[in-house]
N, C-alpha and C positions, 0 to 999 in steps of 0.2 A: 504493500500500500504506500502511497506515494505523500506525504505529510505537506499537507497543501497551508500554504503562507500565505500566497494571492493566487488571484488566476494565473498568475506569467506561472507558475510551478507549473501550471498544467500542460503538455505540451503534445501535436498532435501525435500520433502514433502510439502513444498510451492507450488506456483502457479503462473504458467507465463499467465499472458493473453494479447490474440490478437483479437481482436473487439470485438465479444462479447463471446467468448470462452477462458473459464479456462482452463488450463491442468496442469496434476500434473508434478514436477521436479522431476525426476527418478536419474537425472548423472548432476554433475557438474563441469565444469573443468577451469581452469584459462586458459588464451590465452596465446597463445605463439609465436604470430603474435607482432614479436618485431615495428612496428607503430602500432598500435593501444593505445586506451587511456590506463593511466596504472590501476590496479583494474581490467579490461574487463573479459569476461570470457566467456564461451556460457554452454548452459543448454539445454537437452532434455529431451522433454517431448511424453507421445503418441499420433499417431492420430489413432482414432478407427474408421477412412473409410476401407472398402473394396479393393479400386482398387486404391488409392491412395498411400501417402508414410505411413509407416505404426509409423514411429517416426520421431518426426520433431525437426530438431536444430535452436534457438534462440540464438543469441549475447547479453549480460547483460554488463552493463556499470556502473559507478559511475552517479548517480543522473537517471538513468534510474526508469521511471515511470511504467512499464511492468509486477513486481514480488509481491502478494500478501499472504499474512500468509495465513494457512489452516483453522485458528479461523476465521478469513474473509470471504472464502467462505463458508464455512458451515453456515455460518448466512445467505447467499444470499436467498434471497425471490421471484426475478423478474425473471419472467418467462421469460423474452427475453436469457438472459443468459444461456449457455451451458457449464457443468463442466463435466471435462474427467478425471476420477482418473486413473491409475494404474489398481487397481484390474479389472477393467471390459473392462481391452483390455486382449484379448482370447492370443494373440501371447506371448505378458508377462507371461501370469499363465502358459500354456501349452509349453514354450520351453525349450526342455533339457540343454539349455546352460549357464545357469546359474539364477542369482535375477536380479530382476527389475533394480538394481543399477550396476550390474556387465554386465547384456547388454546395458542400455546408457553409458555406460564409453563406452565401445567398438564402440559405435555409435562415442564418441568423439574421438578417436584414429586415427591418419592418418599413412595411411600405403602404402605398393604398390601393393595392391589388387587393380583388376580395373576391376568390374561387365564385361568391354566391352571388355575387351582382357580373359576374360575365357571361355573356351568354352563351361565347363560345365554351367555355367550361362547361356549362350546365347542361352542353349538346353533347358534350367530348363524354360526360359521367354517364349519362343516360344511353350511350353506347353501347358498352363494353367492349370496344375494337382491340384490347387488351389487359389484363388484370387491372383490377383498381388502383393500384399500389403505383401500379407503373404511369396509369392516368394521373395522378395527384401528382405524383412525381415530375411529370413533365409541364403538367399544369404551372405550377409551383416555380418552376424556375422560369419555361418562355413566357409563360404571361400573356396566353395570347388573347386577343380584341379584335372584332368586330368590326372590320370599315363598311362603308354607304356603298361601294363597290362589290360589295361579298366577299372580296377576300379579307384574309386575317395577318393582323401582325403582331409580329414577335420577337421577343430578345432572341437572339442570333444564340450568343452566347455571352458570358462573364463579361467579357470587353464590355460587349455593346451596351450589356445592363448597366455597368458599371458609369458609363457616360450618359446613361436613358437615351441610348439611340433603338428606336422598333425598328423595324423592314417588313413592310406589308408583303405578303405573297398570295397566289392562288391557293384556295385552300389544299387542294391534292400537295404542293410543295411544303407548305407548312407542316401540314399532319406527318407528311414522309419524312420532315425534319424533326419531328416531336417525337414521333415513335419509329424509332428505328429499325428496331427489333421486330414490325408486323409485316404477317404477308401483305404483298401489290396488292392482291384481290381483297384485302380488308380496307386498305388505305382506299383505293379505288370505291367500293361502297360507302366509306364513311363519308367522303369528296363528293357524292352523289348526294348524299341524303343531307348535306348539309348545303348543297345548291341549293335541293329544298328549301331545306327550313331556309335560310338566307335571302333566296329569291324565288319567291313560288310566283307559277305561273297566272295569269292571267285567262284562266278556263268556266267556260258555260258549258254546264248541263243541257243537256237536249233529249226529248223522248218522242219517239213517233212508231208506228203503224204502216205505214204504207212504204208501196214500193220505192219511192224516192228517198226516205228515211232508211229505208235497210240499205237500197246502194249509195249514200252519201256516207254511212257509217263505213261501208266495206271495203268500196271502191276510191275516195277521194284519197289526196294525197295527205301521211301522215304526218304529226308532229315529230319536232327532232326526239330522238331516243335520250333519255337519262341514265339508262341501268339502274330499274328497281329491282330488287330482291322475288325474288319470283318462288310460289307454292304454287301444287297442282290447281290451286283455284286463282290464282292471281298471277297473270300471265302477261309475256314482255308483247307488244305488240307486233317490236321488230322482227320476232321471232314467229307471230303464225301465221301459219300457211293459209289462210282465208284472206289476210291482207290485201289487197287489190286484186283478185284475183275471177277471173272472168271466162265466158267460154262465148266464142262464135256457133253460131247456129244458122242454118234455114228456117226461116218462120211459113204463117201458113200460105202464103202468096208466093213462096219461092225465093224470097230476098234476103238478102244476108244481113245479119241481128245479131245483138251480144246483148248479155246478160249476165250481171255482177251474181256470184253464189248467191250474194246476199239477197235477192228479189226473191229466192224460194220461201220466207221467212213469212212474209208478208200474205197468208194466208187467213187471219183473221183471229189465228191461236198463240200468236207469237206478238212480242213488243221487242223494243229496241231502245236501251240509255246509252247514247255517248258522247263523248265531251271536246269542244274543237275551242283552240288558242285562241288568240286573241287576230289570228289571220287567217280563222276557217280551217286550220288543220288540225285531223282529225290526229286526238290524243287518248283517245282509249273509249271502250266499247263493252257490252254485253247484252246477250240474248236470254229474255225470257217468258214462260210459257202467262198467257191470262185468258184462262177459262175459268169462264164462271161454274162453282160446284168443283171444280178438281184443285187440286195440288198443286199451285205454280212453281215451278223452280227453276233455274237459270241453269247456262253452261256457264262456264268459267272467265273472268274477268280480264281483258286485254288491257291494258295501258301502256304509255310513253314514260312514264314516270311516276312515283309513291302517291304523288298529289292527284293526279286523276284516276288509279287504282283507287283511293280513297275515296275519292266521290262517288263513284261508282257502289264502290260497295258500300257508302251511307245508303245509299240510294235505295240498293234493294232492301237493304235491312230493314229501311223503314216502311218495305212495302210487305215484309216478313216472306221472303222470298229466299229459299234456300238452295244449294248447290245441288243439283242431281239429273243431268242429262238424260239418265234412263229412265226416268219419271214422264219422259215425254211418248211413254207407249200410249198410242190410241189419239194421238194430238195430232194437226195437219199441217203438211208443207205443200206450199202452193205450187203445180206445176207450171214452169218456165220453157218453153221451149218444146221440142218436140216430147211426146209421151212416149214413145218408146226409151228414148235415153234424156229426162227432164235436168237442166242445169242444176246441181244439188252444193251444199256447199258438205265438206269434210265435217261429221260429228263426231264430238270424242266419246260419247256412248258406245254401248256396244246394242246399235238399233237398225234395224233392216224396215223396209217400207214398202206398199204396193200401189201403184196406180189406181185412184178409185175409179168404178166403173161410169164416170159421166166424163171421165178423163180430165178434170179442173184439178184433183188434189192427190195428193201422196201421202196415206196413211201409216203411220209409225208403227212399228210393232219389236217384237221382241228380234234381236240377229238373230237369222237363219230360217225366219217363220214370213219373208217377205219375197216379192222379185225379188230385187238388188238390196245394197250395201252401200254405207255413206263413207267409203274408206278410202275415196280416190281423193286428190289434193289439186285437180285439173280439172276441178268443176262436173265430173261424167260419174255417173252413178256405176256400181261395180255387179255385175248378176251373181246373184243366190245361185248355188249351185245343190242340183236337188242328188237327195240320196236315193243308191240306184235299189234299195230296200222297201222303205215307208214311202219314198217319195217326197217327202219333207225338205225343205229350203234350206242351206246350212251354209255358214261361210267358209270358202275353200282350205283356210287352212284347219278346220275342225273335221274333213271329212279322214275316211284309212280307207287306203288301198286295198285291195283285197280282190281274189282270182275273180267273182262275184259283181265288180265292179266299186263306186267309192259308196263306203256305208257310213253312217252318222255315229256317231258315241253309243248310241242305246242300240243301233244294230248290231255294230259290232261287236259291242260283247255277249249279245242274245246268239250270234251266230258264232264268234271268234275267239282265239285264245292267243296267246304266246306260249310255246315252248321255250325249257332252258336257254335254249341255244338262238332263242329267240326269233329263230321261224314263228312267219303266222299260218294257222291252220284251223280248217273245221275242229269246231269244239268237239263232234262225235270222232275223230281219228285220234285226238287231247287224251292223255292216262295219267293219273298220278301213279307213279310207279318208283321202285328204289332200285339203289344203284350202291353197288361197295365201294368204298373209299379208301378200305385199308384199315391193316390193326384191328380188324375184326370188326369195324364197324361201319354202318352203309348211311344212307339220307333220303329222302324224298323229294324226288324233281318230276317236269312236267316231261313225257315225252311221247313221239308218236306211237302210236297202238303197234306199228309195225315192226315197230324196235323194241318192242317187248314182251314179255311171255306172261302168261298165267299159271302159280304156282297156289295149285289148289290146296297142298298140305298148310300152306301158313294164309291163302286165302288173298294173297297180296299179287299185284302186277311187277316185276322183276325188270331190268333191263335184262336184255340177251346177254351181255357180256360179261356181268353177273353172276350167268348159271350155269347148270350142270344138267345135262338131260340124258336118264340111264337110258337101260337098252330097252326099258318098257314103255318108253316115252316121258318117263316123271320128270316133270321142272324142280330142282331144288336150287336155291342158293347155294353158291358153293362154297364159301365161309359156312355153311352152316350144316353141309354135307361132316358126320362123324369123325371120318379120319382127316380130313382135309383141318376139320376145326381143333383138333389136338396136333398139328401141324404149324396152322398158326400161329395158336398159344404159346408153342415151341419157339420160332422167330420171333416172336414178341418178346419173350423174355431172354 
C-alpha cells in the first residue's frame, strides 16, 4: 500500500483497489472541489465489463488506504483477487482518441456535455450497435452533436478537445470513427436509421381501389432506397420483384396492351396503402384483402425506408388488419388480359387460383387445388399440374415420379414405398424383411418381395443372402441354423 501524502504520491500505473479488485490508474487529477480534504484528488481506472460503465472514477485522499504500487500486484499470488490492467481493456487499445492517459484525463474533465440533453446520444443508447459500455464510452469522450445538416460533430481526439475544436462529418464517418470495433453492416444501419431520425422524409399516405391506384402503387417510379432492416413482413422495396413490373398482351380487338401485375388486385376484394415523396415517388406499398364478413389480412409491407414501413404499418394496425397471405382463399383477382394466361402478379402464399366461369375473375384457393400458380415473377401465371392418380391440381414441385406417371403426396404413399436402397416401388412387391449383419445379429429393412424368402419356422421374411435352404426346401437363417450358430459363437469369442 502506497502511504498517500497528497495526490502527486499517486502516480499513474499504480493501482486502486476496491474489494477484491485491482485496476490500473490511467489519469490522475487533483480536486478542485474547494471543501474537500486538501491533497484529495480522484483517479481513473478501467472497468473491463461489457454492459456496464466502461471507466470508473475513484476519490484519493491523504492517508487513504485504497492505492497500491504495481511491484505489489505483480507479486499477488491469491487467486481471490482480480487485476484489471490497461492493456487488456479493448476500448483503451482500439480508440482513435487518443492514450490511455489522454482518455482518463478526459474522463476527469467536467464540462457541459450532458449524455441526456444530446440527441445524438440518446439515438446512439437506444441502438445497441455495440455493448453499452463501449456506447458510453465513446459517447463520453467524442461528444458528439447534432448539426441542421444531419450530420454530426465530434472531438477528433485529445488535441482537438483539448482546444474545443468539433469536425462535423457525415454520420456513416463519425459513427465509423466512434466505434471502431463494429461491423460495416452495423455502422451502415445505424447511418440509415439515423438519416431517419435526423431527416425524415416528406411522405403522404394514399389508399385507393381501383385500377389506377394498384398500377401507380406498382408501376411508377420508386423512391431513393435507404436500407431499412427488413422481416419477413416488412420488406425492402428495392428488392421485390413486383416493382414495376408488367406484361404485354393482345387484348380483345387484337392490339397490343400492357398491364402492370398490379391491375389484377383491383377486383373489388382487395385495397391498396402506399406512400409517395414529396415528388410522387413511390416509397412503399401494401396489399390488403376488405371483404365484408371475412378476415382481412395483408401480404407483406414494401418500403424505401423505416419511415414509410412505419406508416404503412400504423396504417393497417389501425384498420386491425393482420399479416396472412393464405387467408386470401376464396377472395378474387381480377382478370387482366387474356383468360387463358391473365397478367397475375407473384404471391408469397402458397395459393393457386381458377378462372371463374363468366371469365371476369380468378378465384383463390388452396396451391395445387386451382388451374395455375402465382409463382412466376414475369407477370404469367404458372399451370397446376394434375396428378396422373386422383387427378387433383398440384404444384410441380410436390408431384413423385413414378412408373404410373406423377402422383400427388397422398397417392403416392396409398400406392408407393421406398426400399432400403431407396428404389421406389409398388407397395404390394415392398416386404419388411431381415437381413444379418454379423456377430450373430440381423435388423429389419425394407426390401423387394423378390429378394426374399419366406421362412415359415420363425414366421419372418428373410433376405436371400441371409439363408440357408436344405434339401427339403426349408428356408432357415443361417446364423441360426444349429451348427453354423455354435460356429459363430466360436469366432465371436
Amino acid at each position: 500500500m502506497i502511504d498517500i501524502k497528497t495526490i502527486e504520491d499517486v502516480s499513474v500505473g499504480s493501482f486502486y483497489k476496491y474489494g477484491f479488485v485491482f485496476s490500473e490508474i490511467i489519469a490522475v487529477k487533483e480536486g478542485d472541489n474547494p471543501f474537500a480534504r486538501e491533497g484529495s484528488g480522484r483517479v481513473v481506472v478501467p472497468n473491463l465489463g461489457s454492459w456496464g460503465s466502461s471507466i470508473d472514477m475513484y476519490s484519493v485522499w491523504p492517508g487513504c488506504d485504497s492505492v497500491y504500487s504495481a511491484d505489489y500486484v505483480d507479486k499477488l499470488s491469491d487467486p481471490e483477487f482480480t487485476v484489471r490492467r490497461a492493456k487488456d481493456c479493448n476500448l483503451l487499445a482500439n480508440t482513435k482518441y487518443g492514450t490511455s492517459a489522454e482518455v482518463g484525463l478526459s474522463f476527469l474533465e467536467t464540462g457541459s456535455y450532458s449524455q441526456s440533453s444530446s440527441h445524438v446520444s440518446g439515438f446512439l443508447l437506444e441502438r445497441y450497435v455495440t455493448p453499452t459500455a463501449a456506447i458510453r464510452f465513446a459517447i463520453r469522450l467524442h461528444q458528439p452533436c447534432e448539426e441542421v445538416t444531419g450530420g454530426v460533430s465530434i472531438y477528433r481526439n485529445a488535441v482537438d478537445a483539448k482546444r474545443n475544436r468539433r469536425t462535423t462529418l457525415k454520420a456513416g464517418r463519425a459513427f465509423r470513427h466512434m466505434f471502431p470495433d463494429a461491423e460495416d453492416k452495423q455502422i451502415a444501419a445505424l447511418t440509415e436509421a439515423w438519416i431517419e431520425n435526423a431527416m425524415p422524409r416528406d411522405l403522404t399516405l394514399k389508399v385507393g381501389r381501383s385500377v389506377e391506384d394498384f398500377t401507380r402503387a406498382y408501376d411508377h417510379d420508386r423512391a431513393s432506397f435507404r436500407n431499412p432492416t427488413q422481416t419477413s413482413f416488412r420488406k425492402s422495396i428495392a428488392s421485390s420483384c413486383m416493382q414495376g413490373v408488367g406484361r404485354d398482351y393482345r387484348n380483345e380487338v387484337g392490339q397490343q396492351d400492357y398491364a402492370s401485375v398490379g391491375e389484377a388486385y383491383a377486383s373489388g376484394d382487395f385495397e391498396i396503402a402506399w406512400v409517395e415523396d414529396k415528388d410522387g415517388l413511390i416509397a412503399g406499398r401494401v396489399v390488403y384483402s376488405v371483404v365484408e364478413g371475412h378476415t382481412n389480412t395483408s401480404g407483406p409491407i414494401y418500403g424505401a425506408c423505416e419511415q414509410s414501413l412505419d406508416m404503412l404499418q400504423d396504417h393497417i394496425v389501425s384498420k386491425e388488419i393482420e399479416d396472412d397471405v393464405e387467408a386470401w382463399e376464396g377472395l378474387r383477382l381480377k382478370v387482366v388480359g387474356p383468360v387463358d394466361n391473365p397478367v397475375v402478379p407473384y404471391l408469397d402464399g402458397d395459393l393457386g387460383g381458377s378462372v371463374t366461369s363468366d371469365g371476369e375473375f380468378i378465384m383463390l384457393c388452396s396451391l395445387g387445388y386451382g388451374e395455375f400458380n402465382f409463382d412466376s415473377t414475369d407477370g404469367h401465371t404458372t399451370p397446376s399440374t394434375g396428378c396422373d392418380c386422383c387427378g387433383g391440381n398440384c404444384n410441380p414441385d410436390d408431384l413423385y415420379n413414378t412408373d404410373d406417371g406423377l402422383y400427388c403426396e397422398c397417392c403416392f404413399n396409398d400406392h408407393y414405398t421406398y426400399l432400403d436402397c431407396g428404389t421406389v416401388v409398388d407397395r404390394e412387391y415392398a416386404v419388411a424383411a431381415y437381413t444379418y449383419i454379423g456377430n450373430n445379429r440381423s435388423t429389419e429393412v425394407v426390401l423387394h418381395i423378390d429378394d426374399t424368402i419366406y421362412c415359415e419356422e420363425y414366421d419372418e421374411y428373410w433376405d436371400l443372402e441371409s439363408v440357408t435352404i436344405d434339401d427339403e426346401g426349408v428356408a432357415r437363417p443361417t446364423h441360426l441354423i444349429p451348427d453354423q450358430l455354435e460356429l459363430d459363437l466360436e469366432e465371436a469369442a
